[in-house]
N, C-alpha and C positions, 0 to 999 in steps of 0.2 A: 531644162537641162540640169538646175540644181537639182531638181528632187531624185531625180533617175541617181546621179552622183552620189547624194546622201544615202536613198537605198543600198544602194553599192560601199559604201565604206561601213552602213554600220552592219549591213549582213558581214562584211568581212571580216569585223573588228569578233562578233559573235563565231564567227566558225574559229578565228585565231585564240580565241580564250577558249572555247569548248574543245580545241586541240590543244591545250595546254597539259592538263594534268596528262591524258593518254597519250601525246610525245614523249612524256618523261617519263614513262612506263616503259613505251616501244624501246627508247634507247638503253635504260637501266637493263632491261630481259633481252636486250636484244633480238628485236620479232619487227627490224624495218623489213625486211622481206616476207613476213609475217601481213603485216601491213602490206607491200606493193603484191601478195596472191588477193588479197580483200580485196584493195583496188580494182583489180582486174576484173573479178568478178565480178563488181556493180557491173558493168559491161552486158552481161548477160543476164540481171535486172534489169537495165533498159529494155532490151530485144523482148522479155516477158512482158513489160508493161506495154509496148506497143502490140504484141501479140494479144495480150488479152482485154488492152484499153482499157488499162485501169494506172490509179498514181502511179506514175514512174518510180518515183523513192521510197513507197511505201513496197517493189518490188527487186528495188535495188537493193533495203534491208534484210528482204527473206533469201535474196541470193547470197547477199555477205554472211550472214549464219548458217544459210545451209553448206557454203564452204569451211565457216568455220568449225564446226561440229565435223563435216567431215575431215576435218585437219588431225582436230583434237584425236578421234577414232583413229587415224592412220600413223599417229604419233607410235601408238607403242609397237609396230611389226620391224619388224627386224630385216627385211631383204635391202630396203633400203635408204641410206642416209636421211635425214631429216632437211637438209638443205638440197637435194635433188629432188624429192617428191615436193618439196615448195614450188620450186622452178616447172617440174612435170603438170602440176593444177595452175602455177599462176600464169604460164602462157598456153594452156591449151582451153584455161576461161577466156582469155583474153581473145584468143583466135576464134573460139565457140560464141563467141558476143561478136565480133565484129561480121560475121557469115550469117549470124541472125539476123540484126540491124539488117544489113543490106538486103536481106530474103524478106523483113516482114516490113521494110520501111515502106511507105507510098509517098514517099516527097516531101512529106513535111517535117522530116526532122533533118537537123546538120551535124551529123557524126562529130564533126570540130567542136562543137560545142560541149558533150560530154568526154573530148579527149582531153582538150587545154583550158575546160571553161568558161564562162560567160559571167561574169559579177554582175557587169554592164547591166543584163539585164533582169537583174534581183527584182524582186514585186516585192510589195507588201504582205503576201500570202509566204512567199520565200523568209522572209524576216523574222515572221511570228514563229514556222517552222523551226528556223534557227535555232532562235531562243528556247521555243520549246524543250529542243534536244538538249542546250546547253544547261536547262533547271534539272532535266532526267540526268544527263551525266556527270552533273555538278551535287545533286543531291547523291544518288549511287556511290561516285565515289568518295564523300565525306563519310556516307555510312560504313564502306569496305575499306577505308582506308588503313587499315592496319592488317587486315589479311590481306589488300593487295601489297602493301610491300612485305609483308611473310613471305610471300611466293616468290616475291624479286630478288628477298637476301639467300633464301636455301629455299626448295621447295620438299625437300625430305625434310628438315628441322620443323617446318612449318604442319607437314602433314603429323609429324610426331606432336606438335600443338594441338593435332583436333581442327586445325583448319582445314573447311571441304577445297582440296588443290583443285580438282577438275571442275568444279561449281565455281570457282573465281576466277578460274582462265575464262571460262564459259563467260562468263560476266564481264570482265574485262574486252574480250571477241563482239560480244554484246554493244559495248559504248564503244567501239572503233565503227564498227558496220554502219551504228547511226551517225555518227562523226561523216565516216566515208560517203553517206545517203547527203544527208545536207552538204559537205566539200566541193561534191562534184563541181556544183554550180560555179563557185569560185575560182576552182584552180585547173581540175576536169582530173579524169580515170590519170592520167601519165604523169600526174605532178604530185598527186594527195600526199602521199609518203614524206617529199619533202619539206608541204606544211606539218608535219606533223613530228618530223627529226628535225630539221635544220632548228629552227630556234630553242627546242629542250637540251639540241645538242650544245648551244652556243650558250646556253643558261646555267651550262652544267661548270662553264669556265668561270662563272660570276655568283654559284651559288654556294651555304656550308652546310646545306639541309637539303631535304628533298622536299620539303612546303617551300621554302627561300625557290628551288630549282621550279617548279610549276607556278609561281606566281613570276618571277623573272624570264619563264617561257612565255607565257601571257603575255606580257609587254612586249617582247621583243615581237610576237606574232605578231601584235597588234602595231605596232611599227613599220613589220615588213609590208602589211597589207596597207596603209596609210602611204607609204613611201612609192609602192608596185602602182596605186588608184594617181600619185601624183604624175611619176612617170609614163603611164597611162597618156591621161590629162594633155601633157604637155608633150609628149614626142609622138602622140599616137601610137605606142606599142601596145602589145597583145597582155591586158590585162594580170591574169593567170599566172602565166610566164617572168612576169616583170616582178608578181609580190614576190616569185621565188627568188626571184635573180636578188632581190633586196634583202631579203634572208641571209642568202648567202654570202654578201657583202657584208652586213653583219659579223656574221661569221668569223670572217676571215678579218677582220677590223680587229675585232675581239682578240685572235688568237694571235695576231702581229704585237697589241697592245700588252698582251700577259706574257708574250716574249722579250719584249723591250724590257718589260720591271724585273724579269726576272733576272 
């Protein structure tokens, strides 16, 4: 029982720090809906990878980019708003993935598990994955760190710098997808969003930098996912659900506490 447990906190603690800096991204540009159409469409990654029985996440990544590219593309038409054509792709991925799943399923998979997650049953193959993504997103964005926040303070100022704006959102789209690809397991399609705002958000109250704000998002994930695995543990609740609820207690702790001083 220990070892299952251990898998399970330290893939979480790796998806919580590999969701750090790109939380603090999502909430500075404001793109958590942004995020919750990505989500959605891992969805429709899965139904392809049981379709063609091949890695699931290695085709829940090509659904996240080929949605995100199509985002990017549809960004500049003009009939309409930028916040309705999010909602028009992120639930009609959503509804095209779960009408998949159920057409190309034969039994062996449980829908619950890619909607609310499974930590539980992290492997050792799940682990390495993790980490993997977490050295690719963690190198990436040490490299781009300065045209990605170009983009976050003005993205006209920035393109007037000679920074490529569509190549760093692209990139940026890029390290959520994989984020999104290894999360599932943890938290599942209906939650990711929240790992990935709720503690950049609450980081944002305890930080005076925006390195200070992803290394104090870090922690806090890493906390919520420690706290969600204990409450797990001892009350039997639903994994997934519980690191967020811990988050979000966080949260709100936080924002009582910078009330009170203030």
């Amino acid at each position: 029982m220990i070892d299952f447990l251990v898998l399970a906190l330290v893939g979480g603690l790796g998806v919580a720090l590999t969701a750090a800096p790109l939380g603090a991204f999502v909430v500075w540009q404001r793109l958590a809906y942004f995020g919750d159409t990505l989500a959605h469409a891992s969805l429709l990654g899965v139904a392809f990878g049981l379709l063609l029985t091949i890695n699931i996440q290695l085709t829940i990544i090509i659904s996240c980019l080929s949605v995100a590219i199509l985002l990017v593309l549809l960004q500049g038409q003009r009939y309409l708003p930028s916040d309705t054509l999010l909602g028009i792709i992120s639930h009609s991925s959503l509804a095209l993935g779960l009408v998949f799943v159920s057409v190309f399923d034969t039994g062996r998979l449980d829908l619950t598990l890619y909607l609310l997650g499974d930590i539980l049953s992290t492997s050792q193959e799940d682990v390495i994955m993790i980490f993997t993504v977490f050295l690719i997103v963690s190198l990436l964005t040490w490299k781009f760190w300065r045209q990605l926040l170009a983009i976050t303070v003005n993205e006209e100022i920035a393109q007037v710098e000679g920074v490529p704006v569509k190549q760093i959102r692209l990139l940026l789209l890029f390290m959520l997808a994989l984020v999104i690809a290894v999360a599932i397991k943890v938290v599942g399609v209906l939650l990711i969003t929240a790992l990935l705002i709720i503690p950049a958000a609450t980081a944002r109250y305890l930080s005076t930098s925006p390195t200070q704000m992803v290394f104090v998002g870090g922690v806090l994930g890493c906390l919520s996912v420690f706290g969600g695995l204990t409450s797990s543990f001892l009350w039997d609740t639903p994994a997934g659900p519980s690191i967020v609820v811990c988050a979000s207690v966080l949260f709100l702790l936080i924002i009582l506490i910078k009330k009170r001083a203030a």
